[in-house]
N, C-alpha and C positions, 0 to 999 in steps of 0.2 A: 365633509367626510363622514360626519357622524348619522347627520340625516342620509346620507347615501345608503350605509350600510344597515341604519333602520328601515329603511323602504326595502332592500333588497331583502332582509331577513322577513318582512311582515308580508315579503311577495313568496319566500318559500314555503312560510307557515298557513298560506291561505293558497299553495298549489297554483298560482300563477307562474305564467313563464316571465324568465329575468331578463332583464333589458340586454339585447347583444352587447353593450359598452360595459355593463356590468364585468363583461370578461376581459374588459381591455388589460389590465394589471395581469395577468397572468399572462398573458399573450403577448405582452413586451420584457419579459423576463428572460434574460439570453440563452439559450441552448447549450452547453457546456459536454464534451465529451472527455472522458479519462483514458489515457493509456496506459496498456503495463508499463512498472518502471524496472528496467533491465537492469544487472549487474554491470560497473562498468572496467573497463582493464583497469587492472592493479587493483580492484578496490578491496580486496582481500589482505586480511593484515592475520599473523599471526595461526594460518592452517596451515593442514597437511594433506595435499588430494593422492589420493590413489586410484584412476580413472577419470575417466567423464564425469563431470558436476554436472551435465549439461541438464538434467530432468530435476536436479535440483532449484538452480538457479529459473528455472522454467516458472516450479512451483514458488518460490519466493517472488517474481515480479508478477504473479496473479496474484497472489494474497496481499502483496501489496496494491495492488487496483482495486481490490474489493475493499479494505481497509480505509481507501480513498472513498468511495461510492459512499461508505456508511458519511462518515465524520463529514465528508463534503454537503450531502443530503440534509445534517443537521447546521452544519453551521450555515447554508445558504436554503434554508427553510424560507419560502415567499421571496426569493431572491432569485435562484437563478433553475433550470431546467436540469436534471442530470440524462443525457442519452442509455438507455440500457446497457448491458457490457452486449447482451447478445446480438445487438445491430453492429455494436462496434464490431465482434468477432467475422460475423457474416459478409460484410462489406471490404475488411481486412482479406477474407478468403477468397471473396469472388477477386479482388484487383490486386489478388498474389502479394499481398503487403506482408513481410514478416511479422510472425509472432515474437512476443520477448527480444525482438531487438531494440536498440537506438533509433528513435525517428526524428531524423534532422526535422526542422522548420518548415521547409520544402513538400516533404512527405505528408507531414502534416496537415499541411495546406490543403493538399489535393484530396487526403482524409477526410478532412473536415468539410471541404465542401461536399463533394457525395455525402458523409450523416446529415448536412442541413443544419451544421450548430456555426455558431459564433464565435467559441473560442476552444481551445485544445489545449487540454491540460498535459502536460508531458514530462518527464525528466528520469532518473535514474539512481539508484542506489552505489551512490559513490565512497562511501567503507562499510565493511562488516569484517570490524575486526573479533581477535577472540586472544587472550590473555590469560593463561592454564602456569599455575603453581602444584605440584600436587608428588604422587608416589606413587609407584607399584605397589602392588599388595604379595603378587608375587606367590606364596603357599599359605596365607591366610583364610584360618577360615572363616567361614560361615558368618560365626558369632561374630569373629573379630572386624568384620566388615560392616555388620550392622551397626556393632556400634562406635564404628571410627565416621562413619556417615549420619549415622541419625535413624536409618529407614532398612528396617529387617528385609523387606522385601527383598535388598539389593543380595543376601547370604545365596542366592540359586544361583548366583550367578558367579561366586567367589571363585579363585582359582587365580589364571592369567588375566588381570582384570585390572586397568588404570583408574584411579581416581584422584580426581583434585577439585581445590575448588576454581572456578573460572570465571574471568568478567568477559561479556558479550558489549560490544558498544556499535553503533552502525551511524550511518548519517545519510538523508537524503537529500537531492536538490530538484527542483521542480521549477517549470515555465510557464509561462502562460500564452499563447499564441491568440492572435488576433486571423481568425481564416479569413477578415477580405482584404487584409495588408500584408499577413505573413509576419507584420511585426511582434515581440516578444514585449508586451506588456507590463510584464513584471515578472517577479522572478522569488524565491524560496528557498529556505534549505536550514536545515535544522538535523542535533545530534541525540543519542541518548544513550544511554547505558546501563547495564542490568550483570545483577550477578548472579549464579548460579553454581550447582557443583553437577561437574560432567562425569559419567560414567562410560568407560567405551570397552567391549569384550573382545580380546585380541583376534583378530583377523576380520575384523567386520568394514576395515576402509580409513578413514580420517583418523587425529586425534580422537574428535570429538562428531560424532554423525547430528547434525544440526534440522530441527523439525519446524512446521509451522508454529508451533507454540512458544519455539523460541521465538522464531520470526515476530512474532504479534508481539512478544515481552518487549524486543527491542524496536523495534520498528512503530509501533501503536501511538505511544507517545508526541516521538517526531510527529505522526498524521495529524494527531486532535491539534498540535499546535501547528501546523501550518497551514491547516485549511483555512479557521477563521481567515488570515493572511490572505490567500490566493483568493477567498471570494471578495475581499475587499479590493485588491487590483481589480479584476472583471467590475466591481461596479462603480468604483470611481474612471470606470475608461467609458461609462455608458453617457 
């Protein structure tokens, strides 16, 4: 190994071409494609919807694929291949596959064979709950707002205005598909939790109007630790 990688490096420094076999290690490194992970029914604990969530929850199962693409990329560094999201998106459109939905095994299957990967990473966002103790503020002003919070900023905004503090906690579960058996490889899932204090201006929707920042606090976590995990299935099945 050692002599290989000297001959290969003392062929790049002297502008020789590398032996084709040279690439063989990267060229048998599996191809791996990620899906968004959808919200799944019920996984909601503790909100209050007024409307359609639906461009919400849109936005929470893309930041979670890209979340994955990062933490996956590192922890299967010289290990496994990651499919762009834009092939995935493009190939998803041309063969009418929904977006942000559930993709059974099945789906998957026929996905993964059009990208040309090996294995389909898949699953969903099965709680995001949220846990609010707090008070109206009511005819409070300004002053008094700042500093029952912490953060003057929040006095523009006193008047009709909820505040407490809140715990966020979520959990994911993820699979691993195998695209020329369809079989499920292995399998993942992990929780986290985070606390915050929630501000909501009355008439604006939910309790609490929830952003990708939150999304990353609670969600992030759960990724870094279950990647290492999913690329270890994919390469103990190689």
């Amino acid at each position: 190994m050692r002599l290989r990688n000297f001959l290969i490096s003392t062929a790049v420094l002297l502008g020789l071409a590398i032996p084709a076999h040279a690439q063989v290690e990267k060229s048998k490194r599996p191809r791996v494609a990620i899906l968004e992970f959808p919200v799944a029914k019920n996984a909601y604990e503790g909100w209050s919807w007024y409307g359609d969530n639906h461009n919400s929850e849109s936005r929470m199962a893309s930041v979670i694929q890209e979340l994955f693409v990062t933490e996956l990329s590192e922890a299967g560094a010289g290990k496994i291949r990651l499919i762009d999201r834009e092939a995935i998106e493009k190939i998803r459109a041309e063969q009418s596959f929904g977006q942000s939905g559930e993709v059974d095994p099945a789906t998957a299957v026929k996905l993964g064979k059009l990208l040309g990967v090996k294995y389909m990473i898949t699953g969903k966002i099965t709680r995001f709950a949220f846990k609010k103790s707090g008070f109206s503020t009511g005819g409070l002003t300004g002053w008094g707002v700042g500093r029952l919070t912490g953060n003057s900023a929040l006095g523009a905004v006193a008047g009709d205005v909820k505040i407490g503090k809140a715990e966020f906690s979520g959990r994911l579960d993820a699979r691993v598909i195998d695209v020329e058996t369809g079989e499920i490889i292995g399998a993942a899932g992990d929780d986290s939790k985070v606390s915050n204090v929630g501000v909501k201006v009355a008439g604006t929707g939910g309790e609490i109007q929830y952003d990708q920042t939150m999304v990353n606090q609670v969600f992030e976590p759960i990724i870094k630790a279950m990647s290492p995990k999913l690329v270890s299935k994919i390469m103990s099945d190689q």
